[in-house]
C-alpha positions as CSV (number, residue, x, y, z in Angstrom):
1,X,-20.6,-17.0,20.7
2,X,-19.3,-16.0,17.4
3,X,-18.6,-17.5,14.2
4,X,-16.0,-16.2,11.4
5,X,-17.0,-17.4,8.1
6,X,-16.6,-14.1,6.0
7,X,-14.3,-11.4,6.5
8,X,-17.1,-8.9,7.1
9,X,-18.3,-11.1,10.4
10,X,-15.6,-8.9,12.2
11,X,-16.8,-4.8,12.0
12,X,-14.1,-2.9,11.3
13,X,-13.6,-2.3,15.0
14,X,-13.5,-6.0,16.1
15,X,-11.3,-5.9,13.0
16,X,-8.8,-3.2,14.6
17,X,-8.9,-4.5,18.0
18,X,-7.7,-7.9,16.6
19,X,-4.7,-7.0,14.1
20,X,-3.8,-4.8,17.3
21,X,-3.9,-7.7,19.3
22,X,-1.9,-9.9,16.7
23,X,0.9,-7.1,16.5
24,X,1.5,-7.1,20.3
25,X,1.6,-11.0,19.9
26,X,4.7,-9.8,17.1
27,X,6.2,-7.9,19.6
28,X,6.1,-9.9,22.4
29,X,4.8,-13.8,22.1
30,X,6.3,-15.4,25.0
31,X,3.6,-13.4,26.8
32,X,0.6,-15.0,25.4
33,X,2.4,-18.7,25.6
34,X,-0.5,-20.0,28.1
35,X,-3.3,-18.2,26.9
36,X,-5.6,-21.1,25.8
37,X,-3.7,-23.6,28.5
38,X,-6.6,-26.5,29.1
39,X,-8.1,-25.6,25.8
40,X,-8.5,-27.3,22.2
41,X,-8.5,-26.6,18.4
42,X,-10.5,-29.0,16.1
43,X,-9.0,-28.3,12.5
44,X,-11.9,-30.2,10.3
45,X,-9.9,-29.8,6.7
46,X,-11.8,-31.6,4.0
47,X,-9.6,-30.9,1.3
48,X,-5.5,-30.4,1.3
49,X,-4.2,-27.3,2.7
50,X,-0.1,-27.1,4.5
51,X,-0.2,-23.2,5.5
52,X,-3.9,-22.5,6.3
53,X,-3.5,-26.3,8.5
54,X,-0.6,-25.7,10.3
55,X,-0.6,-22.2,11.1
56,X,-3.6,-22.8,13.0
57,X,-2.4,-25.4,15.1
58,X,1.2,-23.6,15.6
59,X,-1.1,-20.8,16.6
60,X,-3.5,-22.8,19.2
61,X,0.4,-24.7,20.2
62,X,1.9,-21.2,20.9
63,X,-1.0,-20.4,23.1
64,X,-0.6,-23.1,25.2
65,X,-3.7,-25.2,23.6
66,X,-3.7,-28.6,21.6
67,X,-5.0,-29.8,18.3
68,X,-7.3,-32.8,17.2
69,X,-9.2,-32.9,13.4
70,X,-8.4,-34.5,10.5
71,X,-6.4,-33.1,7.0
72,X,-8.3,-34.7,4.4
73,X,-12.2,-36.0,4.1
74,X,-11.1,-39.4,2.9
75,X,-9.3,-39.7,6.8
76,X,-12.9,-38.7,8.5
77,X,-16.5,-40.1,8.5
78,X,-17.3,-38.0,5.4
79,X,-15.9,-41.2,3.1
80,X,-18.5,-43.1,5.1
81,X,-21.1,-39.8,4.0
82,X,-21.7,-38.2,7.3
83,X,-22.6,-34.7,6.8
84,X,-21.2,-31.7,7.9
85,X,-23.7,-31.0,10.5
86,X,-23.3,-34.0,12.3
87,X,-19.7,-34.0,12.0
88,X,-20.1,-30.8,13.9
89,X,-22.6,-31.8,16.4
90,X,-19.6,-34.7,17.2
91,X,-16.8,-32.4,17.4
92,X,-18.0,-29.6,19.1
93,X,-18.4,-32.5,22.6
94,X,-14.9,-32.6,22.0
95,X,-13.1,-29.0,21.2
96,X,-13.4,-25.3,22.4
97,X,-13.0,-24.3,18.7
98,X,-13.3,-25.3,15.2
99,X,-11.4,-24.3,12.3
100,X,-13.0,-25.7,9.0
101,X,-11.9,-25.9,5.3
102,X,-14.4,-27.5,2.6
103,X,-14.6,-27.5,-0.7
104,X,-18.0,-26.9,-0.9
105,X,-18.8,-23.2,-0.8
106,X,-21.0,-22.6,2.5
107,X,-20.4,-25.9,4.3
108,X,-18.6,-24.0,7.1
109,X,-22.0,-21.6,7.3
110,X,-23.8,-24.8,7.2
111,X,-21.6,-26.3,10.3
112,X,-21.9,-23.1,12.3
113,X,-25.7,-23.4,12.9
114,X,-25.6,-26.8,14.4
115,X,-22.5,-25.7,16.0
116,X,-22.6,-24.8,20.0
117,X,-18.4,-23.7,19.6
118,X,-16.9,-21.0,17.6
119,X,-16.3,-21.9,13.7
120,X,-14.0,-20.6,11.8
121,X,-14.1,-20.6,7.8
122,X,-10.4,-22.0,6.7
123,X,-11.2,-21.6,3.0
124,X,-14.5,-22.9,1.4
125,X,-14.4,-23.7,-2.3
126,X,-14.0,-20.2,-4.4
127,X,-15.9,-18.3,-1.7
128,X,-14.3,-16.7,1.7
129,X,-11.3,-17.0,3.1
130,X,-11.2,-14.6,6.1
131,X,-8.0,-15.9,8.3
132,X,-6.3,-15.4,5.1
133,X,-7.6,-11.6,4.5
134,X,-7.1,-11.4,8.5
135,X,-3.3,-12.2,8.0
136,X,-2.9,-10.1,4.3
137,X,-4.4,-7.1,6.4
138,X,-2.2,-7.5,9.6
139,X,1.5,-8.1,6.8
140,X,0.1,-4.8,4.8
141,X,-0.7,-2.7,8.4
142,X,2.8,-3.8,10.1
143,X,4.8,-3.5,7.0
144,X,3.0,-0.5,5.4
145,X,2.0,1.5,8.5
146,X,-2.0,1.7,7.3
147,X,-4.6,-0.2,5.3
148,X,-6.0,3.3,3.8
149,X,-5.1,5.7,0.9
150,X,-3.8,2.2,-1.3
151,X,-3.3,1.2,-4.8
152,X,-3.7,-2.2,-4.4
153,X,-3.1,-4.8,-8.0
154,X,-4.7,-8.3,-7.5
155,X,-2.8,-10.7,-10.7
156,X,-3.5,-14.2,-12.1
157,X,-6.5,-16.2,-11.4
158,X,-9.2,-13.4,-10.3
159,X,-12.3,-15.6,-11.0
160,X,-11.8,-18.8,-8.9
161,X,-9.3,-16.9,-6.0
162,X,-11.1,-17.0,-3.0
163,X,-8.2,-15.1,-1.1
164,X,-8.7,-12.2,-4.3
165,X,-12.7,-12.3,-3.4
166,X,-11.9,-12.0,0.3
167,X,-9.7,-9.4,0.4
168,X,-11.7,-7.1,-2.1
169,X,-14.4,-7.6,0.2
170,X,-12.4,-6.4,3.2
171,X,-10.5,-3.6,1.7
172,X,-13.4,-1.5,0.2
173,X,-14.0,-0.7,4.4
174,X,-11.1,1.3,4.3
175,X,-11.1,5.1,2.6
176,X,-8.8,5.7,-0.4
177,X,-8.2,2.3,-1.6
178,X,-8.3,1.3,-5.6
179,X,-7.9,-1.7,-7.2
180,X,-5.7,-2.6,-10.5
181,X,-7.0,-6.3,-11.8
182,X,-4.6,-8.1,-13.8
183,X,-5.7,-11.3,-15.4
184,X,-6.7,-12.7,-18.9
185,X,-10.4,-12.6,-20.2
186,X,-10.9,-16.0,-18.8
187,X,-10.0,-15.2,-15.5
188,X,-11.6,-12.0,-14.6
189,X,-13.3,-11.2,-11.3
190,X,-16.9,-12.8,-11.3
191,X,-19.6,-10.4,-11.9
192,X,-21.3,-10.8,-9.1
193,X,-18.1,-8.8,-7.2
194,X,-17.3,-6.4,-9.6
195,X,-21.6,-5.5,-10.0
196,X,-22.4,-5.6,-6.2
197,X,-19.1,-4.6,-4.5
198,X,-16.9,-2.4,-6.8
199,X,-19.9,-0.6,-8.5
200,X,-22.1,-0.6,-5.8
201,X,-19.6,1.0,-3.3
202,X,-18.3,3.3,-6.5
203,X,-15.0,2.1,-5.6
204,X,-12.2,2.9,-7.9
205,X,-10.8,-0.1,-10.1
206,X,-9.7,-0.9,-13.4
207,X,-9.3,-4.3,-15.3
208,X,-6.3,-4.6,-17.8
209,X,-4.3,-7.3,-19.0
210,X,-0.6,-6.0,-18.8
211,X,1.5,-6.2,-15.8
212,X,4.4,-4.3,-16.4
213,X,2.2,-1.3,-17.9
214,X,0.8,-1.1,-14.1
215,X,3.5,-1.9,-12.0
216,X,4.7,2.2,-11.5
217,X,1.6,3.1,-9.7
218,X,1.3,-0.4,-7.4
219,X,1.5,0.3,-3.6
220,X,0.8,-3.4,-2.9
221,X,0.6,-6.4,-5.7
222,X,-0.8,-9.5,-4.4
223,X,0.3,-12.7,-7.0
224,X,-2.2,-15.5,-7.2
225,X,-1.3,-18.7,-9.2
226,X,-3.7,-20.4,-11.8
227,X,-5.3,-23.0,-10.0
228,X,-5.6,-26.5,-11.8
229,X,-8.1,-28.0,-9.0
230,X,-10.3,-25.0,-10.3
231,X,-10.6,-26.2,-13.8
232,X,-13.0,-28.6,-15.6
233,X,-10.4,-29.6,-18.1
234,X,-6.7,-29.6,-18.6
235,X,-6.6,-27.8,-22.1
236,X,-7.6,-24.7,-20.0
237,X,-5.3,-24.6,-17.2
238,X,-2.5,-25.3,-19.7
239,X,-3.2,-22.2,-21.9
240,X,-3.9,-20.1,-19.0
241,X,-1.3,-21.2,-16.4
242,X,1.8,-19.4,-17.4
243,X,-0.6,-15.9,-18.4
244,X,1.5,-13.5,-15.7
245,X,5.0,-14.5,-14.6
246,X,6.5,-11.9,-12.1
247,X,10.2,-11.4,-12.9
248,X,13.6,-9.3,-11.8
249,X,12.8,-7.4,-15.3
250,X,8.9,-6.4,-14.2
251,X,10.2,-5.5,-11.1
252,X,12.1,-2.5,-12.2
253,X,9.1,-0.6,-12.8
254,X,7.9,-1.0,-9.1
255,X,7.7,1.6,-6.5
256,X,11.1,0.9,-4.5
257,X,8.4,0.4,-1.3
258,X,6.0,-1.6,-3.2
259,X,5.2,-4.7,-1.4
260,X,4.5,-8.2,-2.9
261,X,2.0,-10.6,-1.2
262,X,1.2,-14.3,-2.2
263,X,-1.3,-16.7,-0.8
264,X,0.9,-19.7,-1.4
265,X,1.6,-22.1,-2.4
266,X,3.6,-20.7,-5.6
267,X,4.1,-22.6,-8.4
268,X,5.9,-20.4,-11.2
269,X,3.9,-17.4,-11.1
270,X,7.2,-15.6,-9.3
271,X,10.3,-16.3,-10.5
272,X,12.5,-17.9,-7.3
273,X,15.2,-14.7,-7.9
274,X,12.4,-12.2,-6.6
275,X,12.5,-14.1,-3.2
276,X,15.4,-11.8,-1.9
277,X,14.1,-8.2,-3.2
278,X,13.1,-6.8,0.5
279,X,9.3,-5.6,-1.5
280,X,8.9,-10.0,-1.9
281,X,7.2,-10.3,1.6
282,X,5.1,-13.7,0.7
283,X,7.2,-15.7,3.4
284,X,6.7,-13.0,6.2
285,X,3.0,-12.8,5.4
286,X,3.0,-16.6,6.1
287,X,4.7,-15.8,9.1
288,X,2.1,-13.4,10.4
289,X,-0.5,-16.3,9.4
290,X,0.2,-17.5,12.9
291,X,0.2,-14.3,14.6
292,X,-3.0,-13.1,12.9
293,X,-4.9,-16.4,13.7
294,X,-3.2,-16.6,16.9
295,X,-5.4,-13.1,17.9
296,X,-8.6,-14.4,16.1
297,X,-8.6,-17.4,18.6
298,X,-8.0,-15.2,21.5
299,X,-10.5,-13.3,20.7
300,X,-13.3,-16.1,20.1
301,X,-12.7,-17.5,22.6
302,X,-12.5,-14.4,24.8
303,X,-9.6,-15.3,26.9
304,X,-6.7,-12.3,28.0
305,X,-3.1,-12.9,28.0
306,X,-1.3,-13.5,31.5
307,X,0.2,-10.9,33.4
């Protein structure tokens, strides 16, 4: 039995073999439609979430499975103050597979050794998120044609994004890849990533402050948005929120295949009149959200698609 909590659970062949998987699932999804038949998804979410939620139970739905969980801790025995390892202990009687988001950084570690099913991380607090690195990965391979020989620019919130952290972590496996980080002082990668990751692994990177001076030499730019629920006071998120606004203007400096990707949700970090410029591929790469998870569950749960 495996467990998912950070991207690096997968080596970067188990990685392969399951954004392979997930772009045969593209090509052809009716064929996968009664993979998981007789089997069941347990989506624990402890705090709010719409993609990350419902992806994974359109993904367990389009493989024949069903869903049970909860979408919020104040609808479980959590607002009563059962922990997370009996809550796990409980569910895992009643599910083939758990998909978990908590605030609290390590709870999902924490439910995975008193778990006897599969756990996946869903997002817990500023730490991992690897089913969203899984499906940032699988939108860059399908639409780029590699995840090697990148320049990839990360903008906005760099210190609290967990998607930022997870994909860093993820992308240094690959050969040729640098990294452009865009964000004001305040939000700047946490030392702890740019010390043990970037200069540990003497991976290329550079930290500035201007978008547009940048945007020529992007092959991918992933937008985050400022998150409020991050912050300890409003006075902060208000003076940071609107730091990087990406713009029809910004975008003529961009490589003409330059891709944009965004976690969601967006709040007014890209202006609406970049959704139809073919490079905005934010709503595909929620798309392949289900595709991407779709394989990951598969591949848990060790189950082959009918012939």
């Amino acid at each position: 039995m495996k467990h998912i909590i950070s991207p690096l659970d997968l080596s970067l062949s188990e990685l392969s073999d399951v954004l392979n998987l997930a772009e045969r699932i593209i090509a052809n999804p009716k064929q996968y439609s009664e993979c998981c038949r007789g089997k069941k998804l347990a989506t624990l979410f402890y705090e709010p979430s719409t993609r990350t939620r419902l992806s994974f139970e359109a993904a367990m739905l389009n493989l024949g499975g069903s869903v049970l969980g909860f979408s919020s801790a104040d609808s479980s025995s959590a607002s009563k103050g059962e922990s997370v390892a009996d809550t796990i202990r409980v569910v895992s009687s009643y599910a083939d597979i758990c998909a978990m988001r908590h605030p609290k950084e390590g709870a999902p570690l924490v439910a995975s050794t008193y778990s006897s099913i599969p756990v996946i991380n869903a997002g817990d607090g500023g730490h991992n998120h690897p089913t969203q690195t899984l499906t940032d990965l699988l939108t860059i391979k399908n639409l780029k044609g590699r995840l090697n020989n990148l320049t990839i620019g990360f903008c906005g919130d760099l210190k609290f994004g967990r998607t930022v952290h997870s994909l860093i972590n993820a992308m240094v496996r690959y050969e040729g890849i640098k990294f452009v980080l865009i964000s004001p002082e305040e939000l700047k990668i946490p030392a702890y990533l740019r010390e043990e990751v970037l200069n540990r692994g003497n991976i290329p990177y550079e930290e500035v402050k201007n978008l547009e001076a940048v945007m020529p030499e992007l092959d991918i730019l992933y937008m985050t948005r400022v998150q409020k629920e991050r912050f300890f006071n409003e006075e902060d998120y208000i003076r940071l929120k609107d730091s990087f606004i990406l713009d029809a203007k910004k975008m003529e400096g961009a490589k003409e295949d330059m891709l944009v990707l965004h976690p969601l949700p967006r709040v007014n970090e890209i202006a609406t009149e970049i959704d139809n410029d073919p490079r905005a591929v934010y709503f595909k790469q929620a798309e392949f959200g289900v595709y991407a998870r779709m394989a990951l569950i598969m591949n848990l749960l060790n189950v082959v698609p009918q012939e």
